[in-house]
N, CA, C and O of each residue as an XYZ file, in Angstrom:
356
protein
N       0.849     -1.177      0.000
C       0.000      0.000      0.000
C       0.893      1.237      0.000
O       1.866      1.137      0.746
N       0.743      2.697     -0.858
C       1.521      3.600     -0.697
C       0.885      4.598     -0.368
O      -0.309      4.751     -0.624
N       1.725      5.553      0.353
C       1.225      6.624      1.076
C      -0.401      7.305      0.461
O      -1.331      7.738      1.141
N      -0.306      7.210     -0.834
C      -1.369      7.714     -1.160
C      -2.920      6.891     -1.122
O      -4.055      7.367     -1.138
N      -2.420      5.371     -1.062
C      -3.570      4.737     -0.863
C      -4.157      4.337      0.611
O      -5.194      3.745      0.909
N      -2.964      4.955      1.538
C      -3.732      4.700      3.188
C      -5.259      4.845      3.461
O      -5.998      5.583      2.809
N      -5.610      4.128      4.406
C      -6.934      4.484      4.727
C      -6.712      5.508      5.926
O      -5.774      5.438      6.720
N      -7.892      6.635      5.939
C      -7.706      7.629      6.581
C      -8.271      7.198      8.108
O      -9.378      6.690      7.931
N      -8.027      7.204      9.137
C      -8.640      7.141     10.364
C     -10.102      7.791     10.887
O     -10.276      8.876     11.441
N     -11.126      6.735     10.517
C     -12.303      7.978     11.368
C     -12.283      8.072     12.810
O     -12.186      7.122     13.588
N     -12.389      9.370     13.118
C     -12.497      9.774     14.305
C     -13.533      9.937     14.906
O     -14.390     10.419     14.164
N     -13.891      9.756     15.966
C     -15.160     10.200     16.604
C     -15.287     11.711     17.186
O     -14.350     12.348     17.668
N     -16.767     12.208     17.036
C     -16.485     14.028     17.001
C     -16.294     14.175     18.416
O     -16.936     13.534     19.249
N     -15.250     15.173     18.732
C     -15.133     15.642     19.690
C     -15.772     17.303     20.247
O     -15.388     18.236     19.541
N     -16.153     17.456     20.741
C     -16.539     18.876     21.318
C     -15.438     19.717     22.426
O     -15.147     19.445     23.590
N     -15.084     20.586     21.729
C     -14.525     21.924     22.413
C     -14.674     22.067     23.858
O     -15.731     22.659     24.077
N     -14.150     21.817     24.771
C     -14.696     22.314     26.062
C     -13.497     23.677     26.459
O     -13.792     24.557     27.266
N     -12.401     23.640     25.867
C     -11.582     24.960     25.722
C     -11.043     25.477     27.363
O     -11.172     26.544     27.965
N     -10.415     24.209     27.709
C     -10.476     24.550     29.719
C     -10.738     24.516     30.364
O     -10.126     24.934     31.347
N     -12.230     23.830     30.417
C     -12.885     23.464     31.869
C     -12.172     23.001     32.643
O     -11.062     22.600     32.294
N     -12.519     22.937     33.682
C     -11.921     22.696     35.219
C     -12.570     21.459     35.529
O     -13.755     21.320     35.832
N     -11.542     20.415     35.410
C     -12.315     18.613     36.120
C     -11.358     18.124     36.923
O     -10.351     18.828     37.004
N     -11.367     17.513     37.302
C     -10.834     16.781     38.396
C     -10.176     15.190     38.060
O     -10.768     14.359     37.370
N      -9.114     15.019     38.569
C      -8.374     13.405     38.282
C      -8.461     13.162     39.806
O      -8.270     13.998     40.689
N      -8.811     11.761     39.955
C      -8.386     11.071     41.380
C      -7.484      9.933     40.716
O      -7.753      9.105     39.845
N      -6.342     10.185     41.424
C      -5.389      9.197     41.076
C      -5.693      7.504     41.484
O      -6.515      7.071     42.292
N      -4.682      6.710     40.585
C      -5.250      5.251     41.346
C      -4.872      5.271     43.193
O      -5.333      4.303     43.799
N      -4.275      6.054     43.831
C      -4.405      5.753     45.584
C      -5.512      5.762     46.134
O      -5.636      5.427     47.312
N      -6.834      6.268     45.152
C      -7.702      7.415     45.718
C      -7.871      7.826     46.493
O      -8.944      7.769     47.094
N      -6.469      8.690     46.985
C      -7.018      9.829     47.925
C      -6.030     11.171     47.025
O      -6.235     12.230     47.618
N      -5.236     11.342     46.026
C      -4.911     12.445     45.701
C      -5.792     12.274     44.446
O      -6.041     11.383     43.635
N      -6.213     13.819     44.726
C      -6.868     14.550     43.446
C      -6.614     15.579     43.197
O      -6.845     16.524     43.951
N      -5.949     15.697     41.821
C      -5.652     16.753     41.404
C      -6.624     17.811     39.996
O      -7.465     17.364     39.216
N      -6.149     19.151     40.087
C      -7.660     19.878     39.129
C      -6.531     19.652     38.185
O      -5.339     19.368     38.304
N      -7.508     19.931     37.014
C      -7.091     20.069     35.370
C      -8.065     20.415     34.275
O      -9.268     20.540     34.501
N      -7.493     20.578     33.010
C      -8.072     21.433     32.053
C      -8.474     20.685     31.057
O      -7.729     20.393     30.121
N      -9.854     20.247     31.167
C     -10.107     19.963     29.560
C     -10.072     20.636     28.021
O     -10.915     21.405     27.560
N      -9.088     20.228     27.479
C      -9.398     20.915     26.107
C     -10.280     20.312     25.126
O     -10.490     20.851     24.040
N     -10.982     18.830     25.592
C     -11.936     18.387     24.473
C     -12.342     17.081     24.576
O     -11.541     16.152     24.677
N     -13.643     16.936     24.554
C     -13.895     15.441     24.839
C     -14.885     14.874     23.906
O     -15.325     15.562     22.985
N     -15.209     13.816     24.072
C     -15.565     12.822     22.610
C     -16.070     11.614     23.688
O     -15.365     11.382     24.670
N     -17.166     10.951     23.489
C     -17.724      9.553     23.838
C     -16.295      8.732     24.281
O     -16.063      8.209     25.372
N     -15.676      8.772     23.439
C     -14.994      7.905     24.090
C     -13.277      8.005     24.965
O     -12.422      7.168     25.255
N     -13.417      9.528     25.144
C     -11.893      9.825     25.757
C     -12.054     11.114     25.750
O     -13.163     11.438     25.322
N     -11.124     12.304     26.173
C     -10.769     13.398     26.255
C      -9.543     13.981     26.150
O      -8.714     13.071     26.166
N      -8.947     15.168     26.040
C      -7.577     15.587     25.937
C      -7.848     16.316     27.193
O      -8.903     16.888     27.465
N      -6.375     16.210     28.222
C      -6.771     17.218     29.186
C      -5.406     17.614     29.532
O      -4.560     16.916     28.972
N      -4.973     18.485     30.254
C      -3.835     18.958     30.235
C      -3.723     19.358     32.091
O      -4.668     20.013     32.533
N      -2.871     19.056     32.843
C      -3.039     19.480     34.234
C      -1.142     20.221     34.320
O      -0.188     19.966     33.586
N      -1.228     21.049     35.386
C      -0.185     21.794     35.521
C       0.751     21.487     36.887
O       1.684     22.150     37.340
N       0.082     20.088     37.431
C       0.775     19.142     38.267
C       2.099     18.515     38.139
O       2.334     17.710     37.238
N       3.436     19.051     39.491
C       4.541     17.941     38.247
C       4.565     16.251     38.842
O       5.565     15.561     39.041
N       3.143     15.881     39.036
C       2.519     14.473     39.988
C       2.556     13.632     38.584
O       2.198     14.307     37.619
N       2.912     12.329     38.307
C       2.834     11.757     37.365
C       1.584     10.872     38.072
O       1.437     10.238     39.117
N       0.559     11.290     36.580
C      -0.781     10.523     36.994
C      -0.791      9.079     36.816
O      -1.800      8.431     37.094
N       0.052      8.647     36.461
C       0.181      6.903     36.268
C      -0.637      6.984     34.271
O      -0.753      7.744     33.309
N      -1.032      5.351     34.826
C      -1.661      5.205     33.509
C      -3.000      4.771     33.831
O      -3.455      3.882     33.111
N      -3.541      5.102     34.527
C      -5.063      4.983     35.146
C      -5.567      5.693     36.317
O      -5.138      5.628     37.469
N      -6.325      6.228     35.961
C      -7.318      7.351     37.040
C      -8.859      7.536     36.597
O      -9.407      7.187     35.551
N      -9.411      8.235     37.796
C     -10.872      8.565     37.486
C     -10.933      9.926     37.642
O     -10.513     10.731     38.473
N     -11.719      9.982     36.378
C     -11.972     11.104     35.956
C     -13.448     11.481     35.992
O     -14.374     10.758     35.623
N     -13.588     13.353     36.744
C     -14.600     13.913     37.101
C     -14.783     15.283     36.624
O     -14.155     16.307     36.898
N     -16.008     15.032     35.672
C     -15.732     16.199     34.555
C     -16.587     17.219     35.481
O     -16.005     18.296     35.613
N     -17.790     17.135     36.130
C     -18.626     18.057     36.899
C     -18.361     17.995     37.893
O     -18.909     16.900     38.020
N     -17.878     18.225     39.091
C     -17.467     18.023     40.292
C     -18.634     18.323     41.396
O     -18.346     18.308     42.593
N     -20.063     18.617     40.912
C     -21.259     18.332     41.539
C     -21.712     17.007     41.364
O     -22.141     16.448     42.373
N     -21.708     16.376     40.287
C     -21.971     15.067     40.016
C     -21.366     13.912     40.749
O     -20.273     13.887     41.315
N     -22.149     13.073     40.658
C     -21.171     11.969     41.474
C     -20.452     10.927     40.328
O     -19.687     10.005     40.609
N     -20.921     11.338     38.903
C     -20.350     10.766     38.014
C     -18.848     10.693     37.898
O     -18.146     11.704     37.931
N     -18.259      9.168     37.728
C     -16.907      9.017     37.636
C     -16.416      8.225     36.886
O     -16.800      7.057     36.824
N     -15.318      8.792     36.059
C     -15.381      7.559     34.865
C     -13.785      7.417     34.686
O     -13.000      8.282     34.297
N     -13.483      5.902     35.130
C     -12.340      5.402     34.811
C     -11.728      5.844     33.662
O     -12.399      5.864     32.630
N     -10.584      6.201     33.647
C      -9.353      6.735     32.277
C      -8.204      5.578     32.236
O      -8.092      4.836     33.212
N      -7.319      5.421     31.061
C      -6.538      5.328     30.597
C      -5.772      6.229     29.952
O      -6.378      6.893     29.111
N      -4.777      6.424     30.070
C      -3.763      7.579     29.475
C      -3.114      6.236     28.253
O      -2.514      5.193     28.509
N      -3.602      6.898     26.738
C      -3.072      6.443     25.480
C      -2.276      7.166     24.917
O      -1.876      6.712     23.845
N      -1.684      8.594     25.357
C      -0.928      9.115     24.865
C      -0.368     10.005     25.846
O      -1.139     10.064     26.804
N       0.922     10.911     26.052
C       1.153     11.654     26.691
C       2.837     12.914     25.741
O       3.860     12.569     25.149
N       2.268     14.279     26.084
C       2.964     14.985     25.780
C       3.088     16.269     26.823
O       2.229     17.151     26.846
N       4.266     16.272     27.694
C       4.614     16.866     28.481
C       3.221     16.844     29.708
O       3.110     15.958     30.556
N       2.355     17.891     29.571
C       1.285     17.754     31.009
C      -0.075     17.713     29.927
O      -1.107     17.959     30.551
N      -0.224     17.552     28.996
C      -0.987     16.904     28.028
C      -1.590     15.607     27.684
O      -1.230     15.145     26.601
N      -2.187     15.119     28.175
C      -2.825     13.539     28.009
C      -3.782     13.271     26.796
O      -4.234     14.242     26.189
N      -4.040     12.266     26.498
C      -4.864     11.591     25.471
C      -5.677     10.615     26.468
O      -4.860      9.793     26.883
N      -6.849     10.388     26.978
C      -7.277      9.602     27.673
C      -8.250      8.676     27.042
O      -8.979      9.191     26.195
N      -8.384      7.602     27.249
C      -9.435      6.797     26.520
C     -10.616      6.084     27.955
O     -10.064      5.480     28.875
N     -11.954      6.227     27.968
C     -12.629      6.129     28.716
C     -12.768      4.687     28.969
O     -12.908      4.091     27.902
N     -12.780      3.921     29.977
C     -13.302      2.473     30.008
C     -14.124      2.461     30.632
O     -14.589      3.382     31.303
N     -14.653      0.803     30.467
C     -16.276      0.372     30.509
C     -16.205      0.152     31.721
O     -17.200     -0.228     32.339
């Protein structure tokens, strides 16, 4: 196959959240640290925190911090305090 015949990756749409303020509880659960969403999608989010705490490669993640909603992460990518998270079931 050559560059020109790759298949392109569909993505699933993501929505803008441009910085919100959510919350990581690390796997100890008792540190939680705030952070910035820049964008989330059904099935993951980009978020960026200004912590120099290395979040591991699994945490729960709390996008409303009134809610009691909490949704397990995986970190699939990482660039400096920048994450790629993918949501699990």
């Amino acid at each position: 196959m050559t560059v020109q015949e790759r298949l392109k990756v569909q993505r699933e749409p993501r929505r803008q959240i441009n910085g919100r303020s959510a919350h990581l509880i690390l796997s100890d659960g008792t540190t939680e640290l705030e952070c910035s969403v820049l964008d989330v999608a059904p099935g993951g989010a980009r978020i960026v925190t200004e912590a120099e705490l290395d979040v591991g490669d699994h945490f729960t993640f709390v996008l409303v911090a009134s809610h009691n909603r909490r949704q397990r992460c995986e970190v699939v990518w990482r660039r400096d305090k920048t994450f790629g998270v993918k949501f699990l079931m």
